[in-house]
C-alpha positions in Angstrom: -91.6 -6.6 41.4 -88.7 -5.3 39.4 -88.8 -2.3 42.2 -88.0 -4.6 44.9 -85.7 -6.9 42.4 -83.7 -3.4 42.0 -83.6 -2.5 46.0 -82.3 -6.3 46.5 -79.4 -6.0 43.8 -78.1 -2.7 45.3 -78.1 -4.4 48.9 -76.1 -7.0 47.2 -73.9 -4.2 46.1 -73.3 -2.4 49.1 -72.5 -5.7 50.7 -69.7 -6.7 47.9 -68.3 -3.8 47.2 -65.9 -1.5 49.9 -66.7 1.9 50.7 -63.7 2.8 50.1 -64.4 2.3 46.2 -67.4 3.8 46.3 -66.4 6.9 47.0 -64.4 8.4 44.3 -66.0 6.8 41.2 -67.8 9.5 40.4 -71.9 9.6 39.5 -74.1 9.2 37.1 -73.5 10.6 33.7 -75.3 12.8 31.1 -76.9 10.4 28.3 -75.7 7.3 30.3 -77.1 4.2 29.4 -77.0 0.5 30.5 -75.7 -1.6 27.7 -79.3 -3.8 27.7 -81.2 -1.6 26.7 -79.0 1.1 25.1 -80.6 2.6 21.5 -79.0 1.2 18.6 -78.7 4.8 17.4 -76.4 5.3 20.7 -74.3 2.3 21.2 -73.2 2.9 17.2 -72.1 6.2 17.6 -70.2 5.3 20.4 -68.9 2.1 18.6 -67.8 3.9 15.6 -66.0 6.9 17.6 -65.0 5.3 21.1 -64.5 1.4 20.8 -63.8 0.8 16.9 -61.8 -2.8 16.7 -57.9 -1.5 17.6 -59.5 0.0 21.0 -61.2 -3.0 21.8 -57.8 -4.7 20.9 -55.9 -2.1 23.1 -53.8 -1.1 20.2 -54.8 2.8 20.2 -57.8 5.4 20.2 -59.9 7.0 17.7 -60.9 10.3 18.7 -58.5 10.7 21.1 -55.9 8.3 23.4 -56.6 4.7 24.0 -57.5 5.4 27.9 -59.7 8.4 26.7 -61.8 6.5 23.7 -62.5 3.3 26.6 -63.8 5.6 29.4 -65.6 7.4 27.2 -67.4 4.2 26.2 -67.2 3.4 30.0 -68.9 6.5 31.6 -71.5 6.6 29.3 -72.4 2.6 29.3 -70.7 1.1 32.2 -72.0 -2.4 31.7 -70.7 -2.6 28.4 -69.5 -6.1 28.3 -66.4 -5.8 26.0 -65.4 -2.3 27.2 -65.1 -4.0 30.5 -63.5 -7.4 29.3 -60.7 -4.4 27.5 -60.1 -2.7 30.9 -59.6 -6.2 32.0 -56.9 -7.0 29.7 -55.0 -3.8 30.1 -54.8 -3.6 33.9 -51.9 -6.3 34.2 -50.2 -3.5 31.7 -51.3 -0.2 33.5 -48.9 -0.1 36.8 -50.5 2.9 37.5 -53.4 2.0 37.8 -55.1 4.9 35.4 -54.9 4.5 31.7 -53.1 6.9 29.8 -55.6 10.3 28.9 -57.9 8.1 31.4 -59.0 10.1 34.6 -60.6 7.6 36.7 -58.4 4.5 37.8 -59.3 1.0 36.1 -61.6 -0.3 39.0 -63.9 2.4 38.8 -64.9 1.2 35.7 -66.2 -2.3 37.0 -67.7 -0.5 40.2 -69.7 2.2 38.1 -70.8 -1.0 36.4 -72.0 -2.9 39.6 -73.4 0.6 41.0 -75.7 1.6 38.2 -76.6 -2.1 37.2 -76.4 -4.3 40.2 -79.1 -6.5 38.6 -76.7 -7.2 35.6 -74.8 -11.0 36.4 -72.3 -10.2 33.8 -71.3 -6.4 35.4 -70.4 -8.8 38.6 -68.5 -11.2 36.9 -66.1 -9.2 35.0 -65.6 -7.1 38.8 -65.0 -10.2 40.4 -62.3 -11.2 37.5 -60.4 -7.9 38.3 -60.5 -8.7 42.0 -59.2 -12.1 41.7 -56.8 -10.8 39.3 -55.8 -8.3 42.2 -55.2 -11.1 44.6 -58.1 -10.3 46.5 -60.1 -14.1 46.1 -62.4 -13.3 49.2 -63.6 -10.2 47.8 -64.4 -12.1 44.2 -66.0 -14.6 45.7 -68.3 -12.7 47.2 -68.9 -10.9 44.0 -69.1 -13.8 41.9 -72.0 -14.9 44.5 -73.6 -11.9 44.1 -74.0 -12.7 40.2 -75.1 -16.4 41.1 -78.1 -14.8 42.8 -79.2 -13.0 40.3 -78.3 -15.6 37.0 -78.3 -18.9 38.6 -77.9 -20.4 35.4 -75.0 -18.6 34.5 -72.2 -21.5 33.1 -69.6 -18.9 33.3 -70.3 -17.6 36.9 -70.7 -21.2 38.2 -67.2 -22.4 36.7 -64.9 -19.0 38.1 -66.6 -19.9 41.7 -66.0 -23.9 41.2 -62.4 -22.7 39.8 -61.5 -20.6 43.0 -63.1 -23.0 45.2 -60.6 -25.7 43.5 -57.5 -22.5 43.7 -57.8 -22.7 47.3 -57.9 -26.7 47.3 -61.6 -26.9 48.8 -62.5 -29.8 45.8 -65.5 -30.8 47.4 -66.6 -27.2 47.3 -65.9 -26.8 43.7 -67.4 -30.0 42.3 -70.9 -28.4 42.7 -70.4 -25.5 40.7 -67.9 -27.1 38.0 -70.9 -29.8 37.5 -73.3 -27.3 36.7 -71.0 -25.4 34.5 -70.2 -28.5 32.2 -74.0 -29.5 32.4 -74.7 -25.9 31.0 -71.7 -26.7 28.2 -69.2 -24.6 29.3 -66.2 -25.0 27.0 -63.1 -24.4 29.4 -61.5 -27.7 30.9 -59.2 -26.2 33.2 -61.6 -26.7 36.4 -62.3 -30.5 35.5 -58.8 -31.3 34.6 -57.9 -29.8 38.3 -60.8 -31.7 39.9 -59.5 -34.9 37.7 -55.9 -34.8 39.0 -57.1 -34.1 42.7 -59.2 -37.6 42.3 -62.2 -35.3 42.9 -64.2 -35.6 39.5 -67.9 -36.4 39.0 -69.7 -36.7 36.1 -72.9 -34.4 36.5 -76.1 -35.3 35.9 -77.8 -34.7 32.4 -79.6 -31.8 32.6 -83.5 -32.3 32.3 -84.6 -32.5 28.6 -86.6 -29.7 28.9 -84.0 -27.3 30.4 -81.4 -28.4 27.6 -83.9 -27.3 25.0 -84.5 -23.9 27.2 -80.8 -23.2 26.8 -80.3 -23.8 23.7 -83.2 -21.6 22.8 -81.9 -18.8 24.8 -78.8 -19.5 22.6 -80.2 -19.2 19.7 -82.0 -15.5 20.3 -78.6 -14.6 21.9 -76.9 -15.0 18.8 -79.9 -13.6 16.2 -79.8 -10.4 19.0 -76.1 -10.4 18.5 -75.9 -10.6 14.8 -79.0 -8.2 14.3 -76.1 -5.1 16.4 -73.2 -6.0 14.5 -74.9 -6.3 11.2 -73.8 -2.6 10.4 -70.7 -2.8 11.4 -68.3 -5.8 10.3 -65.9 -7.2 12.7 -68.0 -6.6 16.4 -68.2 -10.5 16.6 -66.3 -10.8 19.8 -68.6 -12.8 22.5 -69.4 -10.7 25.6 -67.0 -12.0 28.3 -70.0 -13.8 30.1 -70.5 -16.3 27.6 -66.6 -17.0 27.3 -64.3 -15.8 29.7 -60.6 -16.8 30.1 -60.1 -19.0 32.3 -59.3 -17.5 35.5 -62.1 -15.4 37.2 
């Protein structure tokens, strides 16, 4: 089963992503791992070394330049949530494209991520954030549907598809998705308020009883998974991008 899950997530892949990009990226690593199921022994040592707090911040590196220390953590865990929600933040900054003592441009970094781990939601959200951040809506779209298939449940995927939907004034479109989000507590009111002033807004349904208590139990081992990583280590806190993103895809 997880076979065939695996074959389906790289056809989604090879349908979202260009050739173009695929092509220069580069391969797999020596001692790659994907961020799920990293050893603790790893992701430390690459924590303490290559994405202490002023990386993560994009103030400078560690061990070497700021560009250098984040693909470092990059290459050798692609899916790394926060590395990728970093690269995120500094592209608007990098006209070139390439961080400084970086050799691979920015968007390598989120299509290594979709490449190695197309079964991972969050790997195809944060790609289609940089896309829609690059103008290219069509192209996050697609990606963010790609992430729907695979986490259907995901609040934050369901509310940067209801919010491009409502970018590109297709309301009734949008309602869908921005229902589900808010059933699923998402915290960001920019989609509603949009929907609200384009006389568009519905209040969602409740979610069943028995799926509340299922999220809020996958909540709560979320957070004892998260505190149990950062318990060596003060001031890793920050949520993975998936749980709170900013508020445009």
């Amino acid at each position: 089963m997880k076979t065939r899950f695996l074959a389906l997530a790289a056809m989604l892949y090879a349908v979202a992503v260009p050739g173009s990009a695929r092509m220069y990226c580069g391969d797999t690593s020596i001692n790659q791992h994907d961020f799920r199921t990293v050893p603790d022994y790893f992701l430390k040592l690459v924590h303490s070394r290559h994405f202490t707090d002023d990386i993560e911040q994009g103030i400078r590196g560690e061990s070497g330049t700021l560009g250098g220390d984040l693909e470092y953590t990059l290459v050798h865990i692609p899916n790394h949530p926060r590395a990728l929600n970093t690269a995120l933040r500094l592209a608007p900054r990098t006209p070139s494209g390439v961080l400084e003592g970086a050799k691979l441009p920015i968007e390598c970094y989120f299509e290594r991520a979709v490449r190695f781990y197309p079964d991972d939601s969050n790997a195809w959200l944060m790609y289609a954030r940089f896309a829609y951040a690059k103008g290219r809506q069509g192209q996050a779209l697609d990606m963010l549907q790609k992430g729907l298939e695979i986490s259907p449940e995901d609040p934050a995927i369901n509310y940067n598809i209801g919010l491009i939907y409502a970018k590109q004034k297709k309301f009734e479109q949008a309602l869908p998705y921005a229902q589900k989000a808010y059933a699923l507590q998402f915290p960001l009111p920019a989609l509603k308020q949009t929907l609200v002033k384009a006389g568009k807004w519905v209040e969602p349904p409740p979610l069943p009883e028995e799926k509340a208590e299922e999220k809020a139990e996958e909540k709560t081992d979320e957070e004892s998974k998260a505190e149990a990583r950062r318990e060596d280590k003060p001031g890793e806190g920050a949520a993975p991008a998936a749980s709170a993103p900013p508020a445009k895809p």
